[in-house]
Structure formats: C-alpha cells, structure tokens
TIMI-2910 file (N, C-alpha, C, CB; in pm, 1 decimal, decimal comma, always signed):
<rs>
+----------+----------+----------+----------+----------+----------+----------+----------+----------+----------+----------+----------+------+
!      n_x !      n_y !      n_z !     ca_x !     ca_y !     ca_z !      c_x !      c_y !      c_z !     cb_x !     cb_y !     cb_z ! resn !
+----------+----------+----------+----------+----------+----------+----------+----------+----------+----------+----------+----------+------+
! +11334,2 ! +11312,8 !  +9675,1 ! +11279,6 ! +11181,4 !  +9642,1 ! +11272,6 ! +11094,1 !  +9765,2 ! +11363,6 ! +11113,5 !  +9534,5 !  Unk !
! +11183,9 ! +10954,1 !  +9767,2 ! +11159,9 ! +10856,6 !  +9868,0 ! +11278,0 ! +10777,5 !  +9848,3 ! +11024,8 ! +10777,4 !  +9857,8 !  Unk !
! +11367,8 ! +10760,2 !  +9948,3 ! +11455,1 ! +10635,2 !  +9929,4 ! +11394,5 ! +10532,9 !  +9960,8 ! +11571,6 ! +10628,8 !  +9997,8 !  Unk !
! +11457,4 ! +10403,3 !  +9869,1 ! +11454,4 ! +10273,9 !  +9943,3 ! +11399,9 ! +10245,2 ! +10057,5 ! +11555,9 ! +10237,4 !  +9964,2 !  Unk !
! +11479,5 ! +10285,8 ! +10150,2 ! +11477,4 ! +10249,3 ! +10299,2 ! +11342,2 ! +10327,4 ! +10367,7 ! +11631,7 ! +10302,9 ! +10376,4 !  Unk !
! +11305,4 ! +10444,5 ! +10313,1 ! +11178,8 ! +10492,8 ! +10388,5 ! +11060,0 ! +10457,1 ! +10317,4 ! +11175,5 ! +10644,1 ! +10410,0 !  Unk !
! +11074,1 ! +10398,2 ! +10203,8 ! +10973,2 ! +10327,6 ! +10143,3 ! +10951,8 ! +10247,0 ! +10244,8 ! +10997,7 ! +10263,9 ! +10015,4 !  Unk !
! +11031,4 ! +10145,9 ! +10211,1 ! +11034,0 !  +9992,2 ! +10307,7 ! +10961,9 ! +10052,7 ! +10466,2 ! +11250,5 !  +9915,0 ! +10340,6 !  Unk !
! +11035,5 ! +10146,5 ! +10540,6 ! +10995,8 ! +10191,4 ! +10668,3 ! +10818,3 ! +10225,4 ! +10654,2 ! +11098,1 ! +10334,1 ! +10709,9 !  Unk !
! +10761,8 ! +10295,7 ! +10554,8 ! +10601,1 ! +10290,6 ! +10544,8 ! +10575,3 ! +10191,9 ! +10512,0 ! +10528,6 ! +10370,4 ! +10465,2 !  Unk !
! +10608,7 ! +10067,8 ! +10446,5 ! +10537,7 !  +9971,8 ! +10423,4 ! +10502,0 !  +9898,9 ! +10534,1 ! +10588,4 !  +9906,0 ! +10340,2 !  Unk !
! +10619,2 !  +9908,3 ! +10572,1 ! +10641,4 !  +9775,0 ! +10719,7 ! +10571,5 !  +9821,8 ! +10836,7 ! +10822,9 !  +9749,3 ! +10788,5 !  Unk !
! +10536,8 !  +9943,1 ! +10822,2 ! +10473,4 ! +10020,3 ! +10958,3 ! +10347,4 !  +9999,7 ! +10966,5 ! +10485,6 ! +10172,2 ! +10966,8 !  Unk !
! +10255,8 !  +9929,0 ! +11051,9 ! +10100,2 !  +9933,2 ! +11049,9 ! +10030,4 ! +10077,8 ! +11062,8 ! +10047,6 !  +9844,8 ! +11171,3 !  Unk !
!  +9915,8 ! +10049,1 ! +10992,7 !  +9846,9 ! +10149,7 ! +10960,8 !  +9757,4 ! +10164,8 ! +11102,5 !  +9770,2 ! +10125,1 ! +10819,5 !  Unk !
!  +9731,7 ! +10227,5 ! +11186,1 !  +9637,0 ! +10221,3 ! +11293,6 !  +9507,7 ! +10324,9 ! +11244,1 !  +9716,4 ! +10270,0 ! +11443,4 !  Unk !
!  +9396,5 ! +10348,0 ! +11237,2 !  +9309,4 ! +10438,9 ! +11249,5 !  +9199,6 ! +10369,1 ! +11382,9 !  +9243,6 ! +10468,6 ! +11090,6 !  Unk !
!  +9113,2 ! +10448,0 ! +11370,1 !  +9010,4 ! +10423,8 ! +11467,1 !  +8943,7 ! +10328,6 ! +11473,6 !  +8935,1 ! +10495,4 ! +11471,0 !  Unk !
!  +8986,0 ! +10204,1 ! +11538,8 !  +8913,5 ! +10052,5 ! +11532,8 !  +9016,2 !  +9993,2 ! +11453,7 !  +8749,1 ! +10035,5 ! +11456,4 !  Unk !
!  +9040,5 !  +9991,5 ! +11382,6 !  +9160,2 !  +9909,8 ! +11267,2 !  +9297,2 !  +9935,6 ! +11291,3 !  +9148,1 !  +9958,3 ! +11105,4 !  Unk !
!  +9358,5 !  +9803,5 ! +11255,7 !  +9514,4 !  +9792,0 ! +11242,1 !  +9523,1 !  +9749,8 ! +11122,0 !  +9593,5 !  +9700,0 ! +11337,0 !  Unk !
!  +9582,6 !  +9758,2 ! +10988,9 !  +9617,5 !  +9721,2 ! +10877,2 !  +9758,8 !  +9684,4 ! +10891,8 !  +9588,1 !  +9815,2 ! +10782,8 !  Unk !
!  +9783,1 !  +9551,0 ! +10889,3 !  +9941,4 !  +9509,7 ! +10944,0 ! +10030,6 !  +9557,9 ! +10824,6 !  +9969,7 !  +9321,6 ! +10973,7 !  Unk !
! +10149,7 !  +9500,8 ! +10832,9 ! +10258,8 !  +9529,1 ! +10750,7 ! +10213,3 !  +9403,5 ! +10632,7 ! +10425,1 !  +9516,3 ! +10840,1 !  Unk !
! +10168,4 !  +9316,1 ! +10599,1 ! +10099,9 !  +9169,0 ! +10496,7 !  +9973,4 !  +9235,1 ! +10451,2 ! +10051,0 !  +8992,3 ! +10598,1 !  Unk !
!  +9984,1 !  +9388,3 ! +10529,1 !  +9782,4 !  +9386,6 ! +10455,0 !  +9641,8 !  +9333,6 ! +10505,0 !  +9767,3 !  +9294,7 ! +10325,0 !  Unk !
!  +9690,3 !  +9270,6 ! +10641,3 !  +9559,7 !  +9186,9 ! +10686,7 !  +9487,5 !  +9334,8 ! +10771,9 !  +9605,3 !  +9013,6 ! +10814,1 !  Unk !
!  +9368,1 !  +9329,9 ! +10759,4 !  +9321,4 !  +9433,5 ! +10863,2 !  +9234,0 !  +9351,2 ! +11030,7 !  +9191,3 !  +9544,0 ! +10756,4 !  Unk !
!  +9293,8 !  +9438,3 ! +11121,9 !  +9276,4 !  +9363,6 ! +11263,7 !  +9144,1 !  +9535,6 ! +11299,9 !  +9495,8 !  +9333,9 ! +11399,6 !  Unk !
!  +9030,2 !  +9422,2 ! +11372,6 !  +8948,9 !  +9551,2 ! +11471,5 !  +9033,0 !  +9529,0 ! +11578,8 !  +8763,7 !  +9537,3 ! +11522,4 !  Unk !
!  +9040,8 !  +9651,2 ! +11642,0 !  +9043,6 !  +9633,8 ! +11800,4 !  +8948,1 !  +9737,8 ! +11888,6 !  +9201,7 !  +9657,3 ! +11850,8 !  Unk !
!  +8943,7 !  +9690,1 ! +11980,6 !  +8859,1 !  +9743,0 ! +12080,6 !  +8904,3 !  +9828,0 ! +12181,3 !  +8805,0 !  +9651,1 ! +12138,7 !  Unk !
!  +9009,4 !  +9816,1 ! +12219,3 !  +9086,0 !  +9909,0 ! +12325,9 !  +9251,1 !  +9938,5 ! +12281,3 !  +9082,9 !  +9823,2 ! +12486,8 !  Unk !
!  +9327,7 ! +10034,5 ! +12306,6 !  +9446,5 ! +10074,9 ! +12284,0 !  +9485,2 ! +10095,9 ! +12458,8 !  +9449,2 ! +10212,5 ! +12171,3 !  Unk !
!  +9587,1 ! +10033,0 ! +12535,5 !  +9650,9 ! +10063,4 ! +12618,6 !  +9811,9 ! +10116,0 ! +12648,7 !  +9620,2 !  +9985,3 ! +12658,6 !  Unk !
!  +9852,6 ! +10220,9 ! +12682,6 !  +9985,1 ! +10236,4 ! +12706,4 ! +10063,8 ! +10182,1 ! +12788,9 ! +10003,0 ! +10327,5 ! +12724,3 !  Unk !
! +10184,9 ! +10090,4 ! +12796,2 ! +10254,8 ! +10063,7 ! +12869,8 ! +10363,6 ! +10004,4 ! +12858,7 ! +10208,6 ! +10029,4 ! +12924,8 !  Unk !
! +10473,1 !  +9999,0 ! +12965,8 ! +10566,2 !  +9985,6 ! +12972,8 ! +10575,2 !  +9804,3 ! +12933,1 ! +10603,7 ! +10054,2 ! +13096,0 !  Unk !
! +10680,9 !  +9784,2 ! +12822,6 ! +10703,6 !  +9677,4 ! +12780,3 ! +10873,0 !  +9640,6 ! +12836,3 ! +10668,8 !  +9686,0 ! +12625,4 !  Unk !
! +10863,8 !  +9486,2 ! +12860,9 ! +10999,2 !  +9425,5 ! +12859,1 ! +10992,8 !  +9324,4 ! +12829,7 ! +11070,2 !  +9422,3 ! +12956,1 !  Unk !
! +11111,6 !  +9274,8 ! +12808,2 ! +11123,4 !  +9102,7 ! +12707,0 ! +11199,0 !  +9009,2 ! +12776,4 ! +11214,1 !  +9104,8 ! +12542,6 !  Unk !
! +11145,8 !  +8926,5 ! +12776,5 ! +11213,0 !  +8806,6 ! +12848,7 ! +11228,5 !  +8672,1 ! +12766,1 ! +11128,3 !  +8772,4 ! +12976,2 !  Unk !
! +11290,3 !  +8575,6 ! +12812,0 ! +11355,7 !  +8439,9 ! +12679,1 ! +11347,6 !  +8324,1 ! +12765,6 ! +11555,3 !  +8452,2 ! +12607,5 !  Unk !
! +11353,9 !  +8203,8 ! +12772,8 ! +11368,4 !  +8083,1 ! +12799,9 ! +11500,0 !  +8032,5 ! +12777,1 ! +11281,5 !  +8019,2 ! +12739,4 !  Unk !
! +11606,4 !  +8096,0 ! +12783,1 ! +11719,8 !  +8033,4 ! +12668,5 ! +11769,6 !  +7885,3 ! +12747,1 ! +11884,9 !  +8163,1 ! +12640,6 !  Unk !
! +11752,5 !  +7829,2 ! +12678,2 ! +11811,6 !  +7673,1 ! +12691,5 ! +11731,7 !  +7572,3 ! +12777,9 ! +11959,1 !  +7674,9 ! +12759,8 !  Unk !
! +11616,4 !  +7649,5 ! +12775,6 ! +11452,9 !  +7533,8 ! +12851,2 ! +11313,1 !  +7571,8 ! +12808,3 ! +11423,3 !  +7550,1 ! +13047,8 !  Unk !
! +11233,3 !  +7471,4 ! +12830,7 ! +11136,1 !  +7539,2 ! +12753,4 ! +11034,6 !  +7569,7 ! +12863,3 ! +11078,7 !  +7453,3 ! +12627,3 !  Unk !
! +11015,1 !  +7711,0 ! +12841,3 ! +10952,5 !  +7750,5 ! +12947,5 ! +10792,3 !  +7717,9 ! +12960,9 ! +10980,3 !  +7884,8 ! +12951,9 !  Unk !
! +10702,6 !  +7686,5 ! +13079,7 ! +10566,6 !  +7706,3 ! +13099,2 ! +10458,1 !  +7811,7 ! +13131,7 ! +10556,3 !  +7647,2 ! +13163,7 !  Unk !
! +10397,8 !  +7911,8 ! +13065,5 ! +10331,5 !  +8004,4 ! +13066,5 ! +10223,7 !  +7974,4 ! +13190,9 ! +10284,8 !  +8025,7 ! +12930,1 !  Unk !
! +10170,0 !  +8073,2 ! +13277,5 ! +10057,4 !  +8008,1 ! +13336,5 !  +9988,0 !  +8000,7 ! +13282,6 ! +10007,9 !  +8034,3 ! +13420,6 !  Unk !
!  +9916,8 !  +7979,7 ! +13157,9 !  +9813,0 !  +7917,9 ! +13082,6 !  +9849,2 !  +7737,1 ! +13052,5 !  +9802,8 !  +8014,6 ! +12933,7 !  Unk !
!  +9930,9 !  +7722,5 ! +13058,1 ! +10008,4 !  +7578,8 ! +13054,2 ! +10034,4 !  +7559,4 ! +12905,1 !  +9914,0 !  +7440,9 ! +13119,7 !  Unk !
! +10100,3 !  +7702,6 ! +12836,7 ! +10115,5 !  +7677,0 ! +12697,8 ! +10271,1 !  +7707,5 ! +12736,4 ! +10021,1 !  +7775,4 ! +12572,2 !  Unk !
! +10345,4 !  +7651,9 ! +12586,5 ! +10500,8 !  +7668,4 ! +12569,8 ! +10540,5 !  +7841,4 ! +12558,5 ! +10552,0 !  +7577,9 ! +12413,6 !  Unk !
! +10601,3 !  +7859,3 ! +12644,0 ! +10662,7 !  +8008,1 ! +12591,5 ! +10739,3 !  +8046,4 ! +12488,0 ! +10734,1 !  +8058,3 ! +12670,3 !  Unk !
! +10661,7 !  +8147,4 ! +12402,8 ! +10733,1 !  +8120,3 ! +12262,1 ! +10743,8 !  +8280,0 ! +12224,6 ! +10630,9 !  +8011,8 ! +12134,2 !  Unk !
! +10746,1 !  +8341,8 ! +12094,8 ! +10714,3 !  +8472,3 ! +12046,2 ! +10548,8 !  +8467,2 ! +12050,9 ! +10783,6 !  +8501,5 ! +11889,3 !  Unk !
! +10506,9 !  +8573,5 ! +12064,8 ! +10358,5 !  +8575,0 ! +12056,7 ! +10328,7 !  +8547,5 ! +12164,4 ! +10290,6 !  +8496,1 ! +11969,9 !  Unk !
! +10367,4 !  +8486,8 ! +12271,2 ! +10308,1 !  +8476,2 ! +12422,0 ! +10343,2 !  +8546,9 ! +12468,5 ! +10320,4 !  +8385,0 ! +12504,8 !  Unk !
! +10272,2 !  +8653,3 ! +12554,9 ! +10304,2 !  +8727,1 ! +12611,0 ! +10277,7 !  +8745,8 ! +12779,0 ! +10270,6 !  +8798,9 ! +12537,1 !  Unk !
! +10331,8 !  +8799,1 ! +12852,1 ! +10266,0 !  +8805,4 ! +13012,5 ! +10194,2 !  +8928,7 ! +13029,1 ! +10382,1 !  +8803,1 ! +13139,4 !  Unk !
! +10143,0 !  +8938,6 ! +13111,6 ! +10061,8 !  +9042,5 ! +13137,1 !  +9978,6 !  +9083,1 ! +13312,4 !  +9960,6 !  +9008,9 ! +13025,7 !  Unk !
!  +9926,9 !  +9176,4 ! +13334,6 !  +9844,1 !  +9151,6 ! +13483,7 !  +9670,8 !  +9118,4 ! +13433,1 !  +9854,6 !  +9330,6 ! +13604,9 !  Unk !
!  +9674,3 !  +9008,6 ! +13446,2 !  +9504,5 !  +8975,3 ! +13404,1 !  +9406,1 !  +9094,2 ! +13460,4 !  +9443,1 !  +8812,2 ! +13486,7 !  Unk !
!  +9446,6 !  +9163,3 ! +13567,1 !  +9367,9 !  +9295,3 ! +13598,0 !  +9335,3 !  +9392,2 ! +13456,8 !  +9466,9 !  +9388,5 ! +13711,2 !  Unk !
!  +9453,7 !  +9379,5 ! +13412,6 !  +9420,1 !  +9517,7 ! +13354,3 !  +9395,8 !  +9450,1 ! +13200,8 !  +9560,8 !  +9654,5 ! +13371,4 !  Unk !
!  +9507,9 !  +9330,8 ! +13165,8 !  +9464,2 !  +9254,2 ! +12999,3 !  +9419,4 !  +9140,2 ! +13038,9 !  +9591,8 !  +9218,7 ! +12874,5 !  Unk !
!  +9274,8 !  +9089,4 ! +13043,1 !  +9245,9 !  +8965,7 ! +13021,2 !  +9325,1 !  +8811,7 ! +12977,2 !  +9174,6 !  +8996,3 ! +12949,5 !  Unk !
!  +9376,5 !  +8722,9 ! +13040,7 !  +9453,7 !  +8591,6 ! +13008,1 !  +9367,6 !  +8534,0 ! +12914,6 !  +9483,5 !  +8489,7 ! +13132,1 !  Unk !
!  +9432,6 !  +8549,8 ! +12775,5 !  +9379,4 !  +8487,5 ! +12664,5 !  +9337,8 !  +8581,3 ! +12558,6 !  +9272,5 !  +8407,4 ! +12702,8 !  Unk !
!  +9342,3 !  +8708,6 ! +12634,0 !  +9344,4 !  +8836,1 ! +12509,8 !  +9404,9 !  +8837,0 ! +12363,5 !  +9420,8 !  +8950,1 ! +12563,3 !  Unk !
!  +9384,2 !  +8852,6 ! +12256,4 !  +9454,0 !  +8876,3 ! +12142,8 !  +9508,6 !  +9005,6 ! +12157,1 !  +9376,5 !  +8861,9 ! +12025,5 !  Unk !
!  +9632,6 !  +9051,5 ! +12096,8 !  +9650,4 !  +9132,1 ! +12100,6 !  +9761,3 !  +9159,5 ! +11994,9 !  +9650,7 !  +9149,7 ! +12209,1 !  Unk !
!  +9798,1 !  +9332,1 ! +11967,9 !  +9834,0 !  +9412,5 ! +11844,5 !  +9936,8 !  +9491,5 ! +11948,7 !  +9693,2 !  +9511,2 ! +11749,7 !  Unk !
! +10069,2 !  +9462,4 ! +11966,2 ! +10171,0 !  +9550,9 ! +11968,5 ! +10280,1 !  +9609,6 ! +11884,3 ! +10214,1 !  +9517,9 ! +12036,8 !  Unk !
! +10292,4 !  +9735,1 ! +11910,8 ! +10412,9 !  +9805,8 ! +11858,1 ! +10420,4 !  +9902,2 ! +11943,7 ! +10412,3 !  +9856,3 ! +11717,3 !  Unk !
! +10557,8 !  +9934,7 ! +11952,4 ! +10644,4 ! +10041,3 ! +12056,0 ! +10627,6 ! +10148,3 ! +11961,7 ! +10825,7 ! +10006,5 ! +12101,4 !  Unk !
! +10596,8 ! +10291,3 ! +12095,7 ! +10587,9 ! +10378,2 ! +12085,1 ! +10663,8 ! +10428,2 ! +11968,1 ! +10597,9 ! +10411,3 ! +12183,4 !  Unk !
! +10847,3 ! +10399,0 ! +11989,4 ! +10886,5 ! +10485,3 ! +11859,8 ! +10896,4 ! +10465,4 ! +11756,5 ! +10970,4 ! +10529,0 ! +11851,6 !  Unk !
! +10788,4 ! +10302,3 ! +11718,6 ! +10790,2 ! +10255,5 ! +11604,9 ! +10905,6 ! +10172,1 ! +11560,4 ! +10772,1 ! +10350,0 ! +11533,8 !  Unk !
! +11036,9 ! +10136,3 ! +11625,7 ! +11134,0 ! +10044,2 ! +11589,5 ! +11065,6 !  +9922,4 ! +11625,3 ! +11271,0 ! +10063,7 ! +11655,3 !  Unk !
! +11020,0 !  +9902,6 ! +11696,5 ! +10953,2 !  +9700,1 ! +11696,7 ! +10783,2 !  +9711,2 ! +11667,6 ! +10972,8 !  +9590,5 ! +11917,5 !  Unk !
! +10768,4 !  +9615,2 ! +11611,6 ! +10646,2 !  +9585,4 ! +11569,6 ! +10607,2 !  +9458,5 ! +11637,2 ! +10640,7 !  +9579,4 ! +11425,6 !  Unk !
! +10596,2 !  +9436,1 ! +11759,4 ! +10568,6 !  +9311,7 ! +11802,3 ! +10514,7 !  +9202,3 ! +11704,4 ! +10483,6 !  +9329,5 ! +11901,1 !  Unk !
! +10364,3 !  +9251,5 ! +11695,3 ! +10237,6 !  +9223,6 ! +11599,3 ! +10177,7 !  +9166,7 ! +11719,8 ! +10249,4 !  +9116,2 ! +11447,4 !  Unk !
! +10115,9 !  +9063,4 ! +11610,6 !  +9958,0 !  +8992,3 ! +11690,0 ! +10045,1 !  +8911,1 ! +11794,4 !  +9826,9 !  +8859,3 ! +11567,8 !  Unk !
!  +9987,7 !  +8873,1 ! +11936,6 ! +10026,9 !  +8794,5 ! +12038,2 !  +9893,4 !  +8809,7 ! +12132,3 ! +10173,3 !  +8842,1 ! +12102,7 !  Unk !
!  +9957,6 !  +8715,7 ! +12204,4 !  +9815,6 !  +8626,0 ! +12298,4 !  +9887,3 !  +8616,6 ! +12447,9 !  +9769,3 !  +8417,1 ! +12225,8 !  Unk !
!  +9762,5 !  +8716,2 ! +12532,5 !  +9794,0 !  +8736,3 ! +12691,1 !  +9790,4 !  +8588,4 ! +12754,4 !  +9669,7 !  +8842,6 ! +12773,8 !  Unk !
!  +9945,4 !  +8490,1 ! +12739,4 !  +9876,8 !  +8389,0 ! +12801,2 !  +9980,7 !  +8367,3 ! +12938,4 !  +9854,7 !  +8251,1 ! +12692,4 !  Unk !
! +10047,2 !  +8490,9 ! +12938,5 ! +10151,8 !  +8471,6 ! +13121,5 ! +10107,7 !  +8578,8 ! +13230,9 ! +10361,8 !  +8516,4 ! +13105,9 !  Unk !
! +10193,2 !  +8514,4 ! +13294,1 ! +10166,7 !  +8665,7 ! +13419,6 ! +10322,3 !  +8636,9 ! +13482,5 !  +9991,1 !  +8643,8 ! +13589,5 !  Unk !
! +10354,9 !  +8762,6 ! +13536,0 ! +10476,5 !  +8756,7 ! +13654,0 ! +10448,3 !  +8842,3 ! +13756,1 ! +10623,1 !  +8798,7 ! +13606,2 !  Unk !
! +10568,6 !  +8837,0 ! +13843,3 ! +10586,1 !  +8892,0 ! +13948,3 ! +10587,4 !  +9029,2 ! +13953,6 ! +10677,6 !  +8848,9 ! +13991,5 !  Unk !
! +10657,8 !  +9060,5 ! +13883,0 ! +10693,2 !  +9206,7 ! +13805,7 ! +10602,3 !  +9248,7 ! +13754,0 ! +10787,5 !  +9215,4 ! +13703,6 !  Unk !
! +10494,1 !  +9207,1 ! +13635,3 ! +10429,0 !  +9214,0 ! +13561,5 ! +10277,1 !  +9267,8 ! +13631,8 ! +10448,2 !  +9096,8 ! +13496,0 !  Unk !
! +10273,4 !  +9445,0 ! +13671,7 ! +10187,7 !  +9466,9 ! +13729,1 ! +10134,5 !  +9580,6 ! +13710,5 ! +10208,1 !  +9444,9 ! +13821,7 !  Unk !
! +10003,2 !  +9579,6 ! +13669,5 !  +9954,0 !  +9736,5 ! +13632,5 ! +10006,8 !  +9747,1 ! +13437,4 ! +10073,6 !  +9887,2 ! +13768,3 !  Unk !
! +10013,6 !  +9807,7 ! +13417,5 ! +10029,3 !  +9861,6 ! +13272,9 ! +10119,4 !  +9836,5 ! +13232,2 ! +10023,3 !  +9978,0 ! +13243,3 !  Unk !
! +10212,3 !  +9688,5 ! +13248,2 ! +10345,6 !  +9646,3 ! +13216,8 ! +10286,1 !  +9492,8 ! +13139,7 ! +10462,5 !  +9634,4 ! +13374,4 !  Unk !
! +10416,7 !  +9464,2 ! +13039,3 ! +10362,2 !  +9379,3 ! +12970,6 ! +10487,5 !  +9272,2 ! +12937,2 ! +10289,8 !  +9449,8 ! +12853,6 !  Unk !
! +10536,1 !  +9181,0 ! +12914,6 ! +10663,1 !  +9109,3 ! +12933,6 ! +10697,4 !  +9062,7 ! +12755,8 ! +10637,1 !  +8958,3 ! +13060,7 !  Unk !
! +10707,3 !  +9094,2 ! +12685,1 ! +10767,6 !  +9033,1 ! +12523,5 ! +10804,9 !  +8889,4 ! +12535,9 ! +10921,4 !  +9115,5 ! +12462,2 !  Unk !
! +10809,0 !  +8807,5 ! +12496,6 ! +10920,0 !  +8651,4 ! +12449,2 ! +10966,3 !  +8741,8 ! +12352,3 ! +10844,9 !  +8464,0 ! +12374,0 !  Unk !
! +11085,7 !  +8728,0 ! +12326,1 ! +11175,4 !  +8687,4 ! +12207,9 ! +11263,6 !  +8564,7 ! +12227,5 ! +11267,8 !  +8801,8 ! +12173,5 !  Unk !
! +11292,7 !  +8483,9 ! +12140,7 ! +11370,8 !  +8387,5 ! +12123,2 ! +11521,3 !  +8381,9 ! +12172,4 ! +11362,1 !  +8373,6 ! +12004,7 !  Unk !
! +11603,7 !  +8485,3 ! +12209,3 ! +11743,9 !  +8516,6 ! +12223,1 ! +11762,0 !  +8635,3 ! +12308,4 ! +11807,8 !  +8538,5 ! +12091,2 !  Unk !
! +11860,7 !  +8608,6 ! +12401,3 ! +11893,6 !  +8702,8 ! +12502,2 ! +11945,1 !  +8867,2 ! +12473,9 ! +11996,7 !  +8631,7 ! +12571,5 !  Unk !
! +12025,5 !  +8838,2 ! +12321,5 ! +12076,1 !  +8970,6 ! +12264,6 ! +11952,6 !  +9027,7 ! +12212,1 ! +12193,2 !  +8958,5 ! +12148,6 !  Unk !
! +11851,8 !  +8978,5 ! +12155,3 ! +11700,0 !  +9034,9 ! +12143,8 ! +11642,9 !  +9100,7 ! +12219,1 ! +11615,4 !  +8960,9 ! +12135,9 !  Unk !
! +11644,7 !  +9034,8 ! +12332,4 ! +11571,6 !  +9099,5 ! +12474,2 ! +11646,9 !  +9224,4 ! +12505,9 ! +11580,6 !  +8992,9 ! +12619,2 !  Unk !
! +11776,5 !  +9207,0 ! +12528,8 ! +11869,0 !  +9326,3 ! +12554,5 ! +11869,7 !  +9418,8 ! +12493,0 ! +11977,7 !  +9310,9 ! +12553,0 !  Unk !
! +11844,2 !  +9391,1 ! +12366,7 ! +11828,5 !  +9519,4 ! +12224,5 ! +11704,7 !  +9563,6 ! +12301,6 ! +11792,4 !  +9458,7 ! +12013,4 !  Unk !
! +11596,6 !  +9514,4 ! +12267,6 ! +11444,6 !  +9562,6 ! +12341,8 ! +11476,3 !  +9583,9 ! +12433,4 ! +11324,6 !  +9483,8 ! +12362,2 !  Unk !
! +11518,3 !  +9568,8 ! +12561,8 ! +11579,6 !  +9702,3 ! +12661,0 ! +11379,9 !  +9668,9 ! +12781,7 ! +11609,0 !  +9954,8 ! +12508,6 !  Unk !
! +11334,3 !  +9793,7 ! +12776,2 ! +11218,3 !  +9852,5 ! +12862,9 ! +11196,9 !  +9925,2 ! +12772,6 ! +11231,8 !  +9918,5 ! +13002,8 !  Unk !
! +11051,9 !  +9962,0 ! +12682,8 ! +11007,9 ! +10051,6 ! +12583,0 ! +10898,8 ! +10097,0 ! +12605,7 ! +11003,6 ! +10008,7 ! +12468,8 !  Unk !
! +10836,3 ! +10185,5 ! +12593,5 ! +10678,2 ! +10249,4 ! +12590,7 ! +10634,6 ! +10136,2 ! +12459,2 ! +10662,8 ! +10467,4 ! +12539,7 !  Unk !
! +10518,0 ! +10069,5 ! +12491,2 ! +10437,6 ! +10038,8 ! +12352,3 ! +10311,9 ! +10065,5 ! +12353,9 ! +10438,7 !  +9904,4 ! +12307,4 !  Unk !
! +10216,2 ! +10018,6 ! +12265,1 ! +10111,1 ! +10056,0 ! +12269,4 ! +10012,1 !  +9928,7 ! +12235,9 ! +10109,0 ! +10169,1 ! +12190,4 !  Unk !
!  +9934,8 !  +9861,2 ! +12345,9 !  +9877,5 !  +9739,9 ! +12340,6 !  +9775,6 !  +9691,2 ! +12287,7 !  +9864,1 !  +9711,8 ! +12421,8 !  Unk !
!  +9692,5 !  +9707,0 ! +12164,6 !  +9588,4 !  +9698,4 ! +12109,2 !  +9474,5 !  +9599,6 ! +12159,8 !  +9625,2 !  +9679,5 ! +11996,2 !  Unk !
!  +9396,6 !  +9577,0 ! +12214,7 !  +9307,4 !  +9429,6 ! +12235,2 !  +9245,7 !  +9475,0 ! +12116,8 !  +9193,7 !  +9390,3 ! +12387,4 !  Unk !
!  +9275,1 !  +9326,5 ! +12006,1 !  +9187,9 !  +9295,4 ! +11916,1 !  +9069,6 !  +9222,2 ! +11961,0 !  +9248,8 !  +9232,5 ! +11824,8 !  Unk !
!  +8944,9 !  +9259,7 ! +11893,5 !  +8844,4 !  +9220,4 ! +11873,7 !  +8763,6 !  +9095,6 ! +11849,4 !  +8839,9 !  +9270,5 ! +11821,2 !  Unk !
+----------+----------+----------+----------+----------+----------+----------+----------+----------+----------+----------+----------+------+
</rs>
C-alpha cells in the first residue's frame, strides 16, 4: 500500500513534462529553458539586504550571472534530489561568486541556508 507520507511526497512534488511545470497548488507554469546548476543560499540575518536590482532581499529573489540567466528572469526551481522545491523566484541579484551556472537561494534563516548546504538544482526560465 501508499503510505501517508509518499502520498504527500507525490503531491508536493511538481510535475515537469516538456514545456510545463504543474506546481505542488496545481497552477501550471510554461517554461522555455531548463538549466543545471550548482545552487547556494544565502540570508540577510538582522539587515535588510539590497539586491542589485534595488529590490529588498527576500525568498524568491534570487542571484544569478546575468550571462547565463537574464536579471529579471522568472524562474521554477527545485534541486536535483527533489528535497527542496524552491518554486517560482525572480533573477533579481548577482555576486561575486555567482558565476557561470551557479545560482544563490534567499532563505530567511541561517540554519536554512546551512541545511541547503551547495545542491545540484534544476533552473527552469518560465515563459
């Protein structure tokens, strides 16, 4: 039989096929390109940080190398082994670090970031 818990695990998991993301709510996203790369997470803890887009750094903002993701991109992440589901977020940083096929997370809290570690994900540009 399906337990509980691997129910819940297919529900919550987006559906990807060819052009489409069907999130974990059911909304369906096009996208246009799928990129691989190395993800890490970074936090603001106790200031509020400024994106170079001159927006607040929050969840959903993400950094990126405008070379390779466009600044202002929409975008559809989840890690390779399927434990984080980023979701929808918007290319609106860049760093130092942040070069070639690397991509920087916000999360809200430092033990967050640390859990997220450095992960393979997989970067969707929605449509």
């Amino acid at each position: 039989g399906v337990s509980a818990a691997s129910a819940d695990y297919a529900q919550d998991t987006p559906v990807v096929e060819a052009g489409t993301i069907r999130t974990e709510s059911g909304e369906m996203l096009t996208y246009t390109d799928a990129i691989s790369v190395l993800a890490t997470a970074y936090t603001c803890d106790g200031y509020a940080g400024t994106t170079a887009t001159g927006t607040t750094a929050r969840v959903g903002a993400v950094a990126v190398d405008p070379s390779v993701i466009p600044l202002g991109s929409r975008l559809f992440i989840v890690s390779d082994d399927g434990q984080y589901v980023y979701g929808v977020a918007t290319a609106e940083d860049t760093g130092g670090l942040i070069v070639g096929n690397r991509v920087d997370l916000y999360f809200n809290t430092v033990s967050e970031c640390i859990e997220f570690g450095a992960r393979g994900c997989t970067v969707y540009i929605l449509g």
